[in-house]
C-alpha positions in Angstrom: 0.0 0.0 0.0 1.9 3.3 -1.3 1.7 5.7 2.0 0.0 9.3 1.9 2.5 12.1 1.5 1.1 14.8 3.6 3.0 19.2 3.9 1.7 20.6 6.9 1.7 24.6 7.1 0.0 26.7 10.3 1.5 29.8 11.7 1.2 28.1 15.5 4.1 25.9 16.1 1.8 23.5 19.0 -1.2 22.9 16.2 1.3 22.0 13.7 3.5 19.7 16.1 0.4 18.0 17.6 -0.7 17.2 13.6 2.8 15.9 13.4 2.7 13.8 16.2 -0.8 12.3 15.8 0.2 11.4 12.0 3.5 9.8 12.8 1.8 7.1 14.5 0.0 6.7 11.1 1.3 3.5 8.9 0.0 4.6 5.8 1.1 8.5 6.2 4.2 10.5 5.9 4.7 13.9 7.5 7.5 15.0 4.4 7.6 19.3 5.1 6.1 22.0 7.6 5.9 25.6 7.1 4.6 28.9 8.9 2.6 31.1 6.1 1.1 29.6 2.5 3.7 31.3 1.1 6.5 29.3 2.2 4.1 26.2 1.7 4.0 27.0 -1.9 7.7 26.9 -2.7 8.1 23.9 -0.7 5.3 22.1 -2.6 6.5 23.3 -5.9 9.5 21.8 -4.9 8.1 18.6 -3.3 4.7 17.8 -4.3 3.0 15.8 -1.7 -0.6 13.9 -2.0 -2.7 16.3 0.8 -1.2 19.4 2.3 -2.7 21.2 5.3 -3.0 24.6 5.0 -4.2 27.9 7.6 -7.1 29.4 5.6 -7.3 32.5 8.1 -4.2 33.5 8.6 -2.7 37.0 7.1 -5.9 37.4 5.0 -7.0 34.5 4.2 -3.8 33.7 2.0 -4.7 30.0 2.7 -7.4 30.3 0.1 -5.3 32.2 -2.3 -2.9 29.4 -2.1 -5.6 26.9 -2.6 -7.0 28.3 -5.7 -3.0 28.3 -7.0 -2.6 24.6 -6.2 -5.7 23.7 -7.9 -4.7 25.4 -11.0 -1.0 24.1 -11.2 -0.9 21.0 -8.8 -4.4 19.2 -9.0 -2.6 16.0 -7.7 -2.4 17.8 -4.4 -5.1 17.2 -2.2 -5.9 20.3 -0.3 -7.2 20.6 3.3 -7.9 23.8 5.1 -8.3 24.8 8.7 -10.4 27.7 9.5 -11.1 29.6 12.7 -15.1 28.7 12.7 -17.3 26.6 10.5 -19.7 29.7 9.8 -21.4 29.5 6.6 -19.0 32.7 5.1 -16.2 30.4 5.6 -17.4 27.5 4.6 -18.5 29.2 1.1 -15.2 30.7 0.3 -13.3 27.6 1.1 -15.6 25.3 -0.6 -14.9 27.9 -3.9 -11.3 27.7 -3.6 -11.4 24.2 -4.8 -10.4 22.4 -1.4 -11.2 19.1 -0.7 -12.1 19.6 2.7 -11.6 21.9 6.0 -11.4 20.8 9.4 -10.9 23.7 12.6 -8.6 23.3 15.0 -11.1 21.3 17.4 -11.7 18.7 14.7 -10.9 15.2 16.8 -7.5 13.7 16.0 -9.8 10.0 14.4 -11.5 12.3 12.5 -8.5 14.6 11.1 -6.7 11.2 10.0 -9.6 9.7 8.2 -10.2 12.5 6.4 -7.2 12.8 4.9 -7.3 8.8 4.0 -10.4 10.1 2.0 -9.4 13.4 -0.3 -6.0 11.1 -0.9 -8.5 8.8 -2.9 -9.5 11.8 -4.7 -12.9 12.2 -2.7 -14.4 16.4 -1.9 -15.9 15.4 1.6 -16.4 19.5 1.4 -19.1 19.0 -0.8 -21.2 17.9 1.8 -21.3 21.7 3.4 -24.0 22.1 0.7 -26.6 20.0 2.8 -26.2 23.3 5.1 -29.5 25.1 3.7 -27.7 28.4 4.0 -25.4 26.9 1.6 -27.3 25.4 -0.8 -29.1 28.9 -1.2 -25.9 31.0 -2.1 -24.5 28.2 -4.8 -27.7 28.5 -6.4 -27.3 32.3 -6.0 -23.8 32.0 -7.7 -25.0 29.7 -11.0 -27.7 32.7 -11.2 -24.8 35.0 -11.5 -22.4 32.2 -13.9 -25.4 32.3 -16.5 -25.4 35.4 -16.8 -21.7 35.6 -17.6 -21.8 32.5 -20.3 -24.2 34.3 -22.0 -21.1 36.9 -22.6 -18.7 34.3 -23.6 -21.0 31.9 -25.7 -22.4 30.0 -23.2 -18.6 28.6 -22.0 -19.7 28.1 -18.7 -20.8 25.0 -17.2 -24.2 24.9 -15.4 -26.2 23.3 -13.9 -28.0 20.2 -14.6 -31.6 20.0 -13.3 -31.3 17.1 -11.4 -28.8 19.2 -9.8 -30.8 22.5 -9.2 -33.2 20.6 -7.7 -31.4 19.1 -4.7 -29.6 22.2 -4.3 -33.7 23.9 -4.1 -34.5 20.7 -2.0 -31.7 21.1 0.5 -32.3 24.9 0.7 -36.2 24.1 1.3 -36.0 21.2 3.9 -32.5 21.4 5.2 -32.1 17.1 5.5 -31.0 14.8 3.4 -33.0 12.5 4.7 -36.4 14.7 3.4 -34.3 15.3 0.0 -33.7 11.9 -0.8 -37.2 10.6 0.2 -38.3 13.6 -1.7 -36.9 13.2 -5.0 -36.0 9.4 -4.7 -32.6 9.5 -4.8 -30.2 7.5 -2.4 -27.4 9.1 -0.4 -25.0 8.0 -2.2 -26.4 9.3 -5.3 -27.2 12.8 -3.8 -23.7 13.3 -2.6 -21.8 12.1 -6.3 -24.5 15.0 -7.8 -23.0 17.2 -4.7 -19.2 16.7 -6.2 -20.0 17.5 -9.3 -22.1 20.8 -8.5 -18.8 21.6 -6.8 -16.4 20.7 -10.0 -18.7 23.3 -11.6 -18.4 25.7 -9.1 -15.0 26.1 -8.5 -14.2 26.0 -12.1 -16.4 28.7 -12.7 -15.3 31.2 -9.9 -11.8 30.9 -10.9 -13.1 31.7 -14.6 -14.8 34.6 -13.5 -12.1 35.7 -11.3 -9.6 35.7 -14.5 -11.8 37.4 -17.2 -12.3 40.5 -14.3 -8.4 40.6 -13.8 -8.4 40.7 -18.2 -11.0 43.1 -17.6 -8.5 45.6 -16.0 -5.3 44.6 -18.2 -3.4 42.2 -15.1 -3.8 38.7 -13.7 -2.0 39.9 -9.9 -5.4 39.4 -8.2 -5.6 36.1 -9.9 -2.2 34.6 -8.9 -1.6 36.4 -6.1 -0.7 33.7 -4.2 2.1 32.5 -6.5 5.8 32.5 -5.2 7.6 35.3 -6.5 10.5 37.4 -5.9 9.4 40.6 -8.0 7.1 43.5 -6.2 3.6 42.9 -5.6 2.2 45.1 -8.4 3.9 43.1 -11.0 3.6 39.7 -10.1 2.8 39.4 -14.2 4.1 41.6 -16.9 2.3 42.3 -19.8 4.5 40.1 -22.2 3.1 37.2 -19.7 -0.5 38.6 -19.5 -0.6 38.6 -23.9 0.7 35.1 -24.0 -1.4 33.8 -21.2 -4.7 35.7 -23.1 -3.9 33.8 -26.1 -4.5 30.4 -24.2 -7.1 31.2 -21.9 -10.0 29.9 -23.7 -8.8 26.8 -24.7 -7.6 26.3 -21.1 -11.0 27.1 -19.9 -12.6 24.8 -22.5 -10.4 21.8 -21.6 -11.5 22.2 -17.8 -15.3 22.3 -18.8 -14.6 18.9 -20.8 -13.2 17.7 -17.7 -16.6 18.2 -15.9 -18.7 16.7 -18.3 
């Protein structure tokens, strides 16, 4: 059995040694890097890609989630978990978009912190389930409302939703249990939670899309890749050589990722 490679990064040294310590004790898991800010995490990942890294969504403005979105982009084999302060729905929302495959807080119990990072190594979003929050399930529908609107600008490029789809997400919004949804519309939980992972493939693809084509909007990518490890000033993170040759890609980069989802 090949053993889960896991990059721990948390700006308190105690959280990040007890994570250590309860995952030494793990056959099947390796502890290969640590780091204090998502910053260093990046360059150490570049440099080392492991299976799931552990990241601080919080800290120094939510850089955590910057990172995330990077790390999708450029290393989907990485498996990303986040720890945030509180589960409140705001949190939630904006991890959940960043294309992480799940978030824990710091009081998540040690069992549960270590089978959750056996899952996302397989490829599972256990985040996904976040959208059986009612609260949830309303804004996602909110944000398709808003992606149709913007594929109508770039002929209809945008994946959306199917209606099998929309309807649990209007279900779970409505009655706020699975139990009522799949009763409801017949479905069985295991059914309602693959629809759930592919409403998030959809989503996260189409916030970063929508997030790029307002940074072309102003002539720069810097809000885009602002979490990627550089050594030149914060304002040019991307000159404008870079910007033209990424611009002549971007649809057909965007294109291959909604083929991926269908």
């Amino acid at each position: 059995m090949s053993r889960i490679s896991v990059f721990l990064s948390d700006w308190q040294v105690l959280f990040r040694e007890g994570i250590h310590f309860t995952l030494s004790g793990e056959e099947d898991m390796d502890v290969i890097g640590e780091a204090t800010s998502s910053d260093e995490a990046l360059k150490a990942i570049q440099a080392n890609p492991p299976r799931v890294a552990i990241l601080n969504a919080n800290h120094a403005d939510f850089a955590g989630i910057r990172a995330t979105r990077y790390l999708r982009q450029n290393f989907p084999s990485v498996a990303v978990m986040l720890i945030i302060d509180n589960q409140n729905e705001e949190h939630l929302f904006q991890t959940m978009k960043s294309g992480a495959s799940a978030c824990i807080t710091k009081e998540t119990d040690p069992t549960d912190l270590i089978n959750t990072i056996r899952v996302i190594a397989q490829g599972k979003q256990p985040i996904a389930e976040a959208m059986l929050i009612p609260g949830i399930a309303v804004r996602v529908l909110g944000e398709f409302e808003q992606f149709n609107t913007m594929s109508e600008m770039v002929d209809n490029l945008l994946p959306s939703l199917a209606h099998g789809e929309t309807e649990i997400l209007r279900r779970m919004a409505q009655e706020g249990s699975i139990e009522q949804v799949s009763r409801a519309l017949n479905m069985s939980r295991e059914n309602i939670s693959e629809n759930l992972e592919r409403i998030l493939a959809k989503l996260v693809t189409n916030d970063h899309i929508r997030q790029v084509m307002a940074a072309a909007q102003d002539g720069h990518l810097s809000n885009v890749f602002r979490a990627r490890p550089t050594s030149k000033p914060a304002e040019e993170y991307i000159t404008r050589d870079e910007f033209a040759a990424f611009r002549d890609s971007i649809w057909e980069r965007f294109r291959a990722a909604v083929d991926d989802i269908k």
